[in-house]
C-alpha positions as CSV (number, residue, x, y, z in Angstrom):
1,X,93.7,116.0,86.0
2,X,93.8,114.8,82.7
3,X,92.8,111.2,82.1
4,X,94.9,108.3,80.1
5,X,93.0,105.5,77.9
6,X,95.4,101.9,78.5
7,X,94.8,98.3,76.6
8,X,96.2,95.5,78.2
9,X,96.7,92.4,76.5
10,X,97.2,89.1,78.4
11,X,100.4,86.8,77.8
12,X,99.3,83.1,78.0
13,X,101.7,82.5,81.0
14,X,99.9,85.6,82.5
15,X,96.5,84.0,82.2
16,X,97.9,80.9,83.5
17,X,98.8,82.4,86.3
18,X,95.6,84.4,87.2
19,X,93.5,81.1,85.9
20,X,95.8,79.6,88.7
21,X,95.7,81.9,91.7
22,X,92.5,84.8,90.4
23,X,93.8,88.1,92.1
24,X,91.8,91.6,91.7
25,X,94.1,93.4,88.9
26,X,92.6,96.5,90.3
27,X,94.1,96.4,93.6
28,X,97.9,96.6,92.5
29,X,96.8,98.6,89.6
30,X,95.1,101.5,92.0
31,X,98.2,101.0,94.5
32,X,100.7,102.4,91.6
33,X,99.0,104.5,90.5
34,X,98.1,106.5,93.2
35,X,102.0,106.3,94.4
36,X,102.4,108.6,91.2
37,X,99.7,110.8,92.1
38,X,96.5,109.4,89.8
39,X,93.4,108.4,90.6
40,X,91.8,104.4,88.9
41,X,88.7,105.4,87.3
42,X,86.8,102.1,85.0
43,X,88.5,99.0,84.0
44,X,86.4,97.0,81.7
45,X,87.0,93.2,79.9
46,X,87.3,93.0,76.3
47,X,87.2,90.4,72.9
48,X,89.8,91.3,70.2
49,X,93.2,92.4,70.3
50,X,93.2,93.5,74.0
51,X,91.5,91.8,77.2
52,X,91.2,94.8,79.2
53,X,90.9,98.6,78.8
54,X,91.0,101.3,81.4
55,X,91.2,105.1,82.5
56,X,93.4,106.5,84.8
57,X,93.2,110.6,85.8
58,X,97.4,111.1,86.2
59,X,98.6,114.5,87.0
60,X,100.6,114.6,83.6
61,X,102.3,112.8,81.0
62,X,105.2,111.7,82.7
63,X,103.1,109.9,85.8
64,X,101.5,108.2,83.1
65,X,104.7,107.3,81.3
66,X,106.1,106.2,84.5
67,X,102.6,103.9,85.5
68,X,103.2,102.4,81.7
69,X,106.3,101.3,81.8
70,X,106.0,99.7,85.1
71,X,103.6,97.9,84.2
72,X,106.0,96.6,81.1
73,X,108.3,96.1,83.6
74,X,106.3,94.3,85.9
75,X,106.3,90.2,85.8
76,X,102.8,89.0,84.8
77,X,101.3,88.0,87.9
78,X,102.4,91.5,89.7
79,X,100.4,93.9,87.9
């Protein structure tokens, strides 16, 4: 299965949401993707232009095209 690199960068309203009410991102994260077939590998925190990164395994580029833009889709605190 081929495996997909995605940045994430926060939204202040997003932040204050998780400062408010800390959720594991991985958990609705490994929930859609593995309704599309993939598989979560790392998620890791990071300074500069994006606050997280992480690799997925998908079982093609349009389960990874779908994961992406439901996560754009998706209000802050969701996913």
């Amino acid at each position: 299965m081929p495996s997909y690199l995605f940045q994430v960068s926060y939204s202040a309203p997003a932040w204050a949401a998780m400062i408010q009410k800390p959720q594991d991102r991985v958990k609705a994260v490994r929930k859609a993707v593995e309704k599309l077939g993939g598989k979560v590998g790392a998620f890791w925190m990071t300074f500069g232009d994006y606050d997280l990164v992480g690799v997925l395994k998908m079982p093609d580029n349009i389960s990874a095209a779908a994961f992406a833009m439901a996560v754009a889709a998706a209000e802050p605190a969701r996913m």
